[in-house]
VEXKOL-467512 format. One record per residue: residue in one letter; x, z, y of N, C-alpha, C in turn. Coordinates in steps of 0.2 Angstrom, whole numbers, padded with zeros to 4 digits, always signed. Atoms other than C-alpha are relative to their C-alpha. Example, Ala and Ser with C-alpha at 12.3 -4.5 7.8 and 13.67 -1.06 7.14 Angstrom:
A+0004+0000-0006+0062+0039-0022+0004+0000+0006;S-0004-0001-0006+0068+0036-0005-0004+0003+0005;
***
This chain:
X+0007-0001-0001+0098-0159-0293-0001+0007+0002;X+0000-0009+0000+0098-0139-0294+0004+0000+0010;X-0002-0002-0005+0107-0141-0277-0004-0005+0006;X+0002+0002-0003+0097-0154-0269-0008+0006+0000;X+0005-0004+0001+0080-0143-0274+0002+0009+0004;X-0001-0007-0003+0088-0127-0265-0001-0003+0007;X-0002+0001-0007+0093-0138-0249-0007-0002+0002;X+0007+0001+0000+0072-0142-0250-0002+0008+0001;X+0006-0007+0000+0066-0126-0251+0004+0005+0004;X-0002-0002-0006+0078-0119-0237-0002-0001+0006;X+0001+0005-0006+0072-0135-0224-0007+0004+0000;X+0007-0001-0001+0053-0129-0229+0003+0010+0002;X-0001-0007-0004+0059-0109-0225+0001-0003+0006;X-0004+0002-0009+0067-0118-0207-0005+0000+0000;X+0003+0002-0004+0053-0125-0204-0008+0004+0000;X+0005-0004+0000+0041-0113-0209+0002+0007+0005;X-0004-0005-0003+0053-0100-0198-0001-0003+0008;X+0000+0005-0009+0052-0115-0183-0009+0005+0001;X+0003-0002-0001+0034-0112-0186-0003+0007+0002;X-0001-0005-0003+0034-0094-0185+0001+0003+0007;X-0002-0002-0005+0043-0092-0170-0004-0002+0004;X+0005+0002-0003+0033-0104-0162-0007+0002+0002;X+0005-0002-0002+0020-0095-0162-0001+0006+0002;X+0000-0007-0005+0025-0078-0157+0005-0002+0006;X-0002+0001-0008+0034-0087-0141-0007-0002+0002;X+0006+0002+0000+0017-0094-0139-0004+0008+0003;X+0004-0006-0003+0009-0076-0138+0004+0005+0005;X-0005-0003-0008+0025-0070-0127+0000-0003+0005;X+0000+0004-0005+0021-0083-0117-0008+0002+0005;X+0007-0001-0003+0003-0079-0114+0001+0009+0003;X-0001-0008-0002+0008-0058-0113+0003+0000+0007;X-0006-0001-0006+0022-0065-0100-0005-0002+0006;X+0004+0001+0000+0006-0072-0093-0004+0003+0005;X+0002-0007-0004-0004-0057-0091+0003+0003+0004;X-0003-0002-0003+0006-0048-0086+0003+0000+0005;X-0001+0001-0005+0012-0056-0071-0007-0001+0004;X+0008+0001-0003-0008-0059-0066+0002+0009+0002;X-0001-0008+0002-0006-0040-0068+0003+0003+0006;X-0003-0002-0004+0007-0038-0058+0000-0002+0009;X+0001+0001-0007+0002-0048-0044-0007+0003+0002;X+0006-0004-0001-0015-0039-0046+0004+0008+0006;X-0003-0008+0000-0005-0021-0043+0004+0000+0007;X-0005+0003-0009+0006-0029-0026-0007-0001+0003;X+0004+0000-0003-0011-0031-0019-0003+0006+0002;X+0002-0007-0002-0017-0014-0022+0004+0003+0003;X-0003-0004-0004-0002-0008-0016+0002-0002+0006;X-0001+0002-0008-0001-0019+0000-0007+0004+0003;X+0004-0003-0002-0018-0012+0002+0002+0008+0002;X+0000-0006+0002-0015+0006-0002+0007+0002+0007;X-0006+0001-0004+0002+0003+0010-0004+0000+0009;X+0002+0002-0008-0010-0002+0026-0006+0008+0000;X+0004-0006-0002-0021+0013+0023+0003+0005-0003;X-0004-0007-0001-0008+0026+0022+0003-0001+0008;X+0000+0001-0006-0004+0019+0038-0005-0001+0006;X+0003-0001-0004-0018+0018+0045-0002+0009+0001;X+0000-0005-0001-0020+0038+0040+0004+0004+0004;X-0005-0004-0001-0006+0042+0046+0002-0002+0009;X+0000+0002-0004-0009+0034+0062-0005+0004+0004;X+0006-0007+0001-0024+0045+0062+0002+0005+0002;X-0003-0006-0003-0016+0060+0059+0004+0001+0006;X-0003+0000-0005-0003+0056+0073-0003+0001+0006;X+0005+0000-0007-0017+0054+0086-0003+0006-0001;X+0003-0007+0002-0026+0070+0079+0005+0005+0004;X-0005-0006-0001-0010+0081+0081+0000-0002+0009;X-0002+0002-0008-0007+0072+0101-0005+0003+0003;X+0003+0001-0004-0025+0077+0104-0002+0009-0001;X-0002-0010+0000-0023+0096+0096+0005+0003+0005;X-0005-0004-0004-0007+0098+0106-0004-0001+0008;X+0006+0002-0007-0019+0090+0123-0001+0005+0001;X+0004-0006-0001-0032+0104+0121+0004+0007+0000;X-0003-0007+0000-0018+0117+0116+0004+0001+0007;X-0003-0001-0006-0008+0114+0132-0007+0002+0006;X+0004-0001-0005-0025+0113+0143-0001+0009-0001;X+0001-0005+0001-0027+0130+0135+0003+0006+0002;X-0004-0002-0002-0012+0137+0140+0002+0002+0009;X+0000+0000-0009-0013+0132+0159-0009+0002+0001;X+0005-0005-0004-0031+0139+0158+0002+0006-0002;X-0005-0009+0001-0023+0156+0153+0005-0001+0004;X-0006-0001-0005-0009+0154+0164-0004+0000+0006;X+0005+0002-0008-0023+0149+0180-0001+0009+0001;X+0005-0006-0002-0034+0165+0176+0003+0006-0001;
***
């Protein structure tokens, strides 16, 4: 009897340890959850953030083509006069 009553009150730990876990996979599962909302939030910002460094820098490139322009025309007005 003494060993039946132990092998009782180990099944109610198992299954009170099932229950446990069950419930923090449950809230790893809701975090795993977030987290990928998250993360697919962040791959947006940075596809955003990706197309406007490229549009700056597309900028800048047209800016410098159009400083070097005016610096050569300035050089062939100084070399003319």
């Amino acid at each position: 009897m003494e060993l039946l009553g132990r092998l009782e009150a180990q099944v109610e730990w198992l299954l009170q340890e099932l229950g446990r876990l069950r419930a923090e996979n449950a809230r790893c599962l809701a975090a795993l959850s977030a987290l990928q909302a998250e993360l697919a939030e962040l791959g947006d910002a940075k596809m955003k953030l990706q197309d406007l460094l490229a549009r700056e820098e597309a900028l800048r490139i047209d800016a410098l083509k159009r400083v070097d322009a005016l610096l050569r025309r300035i050089q062939e007005h100084d070399s003319v006069a």
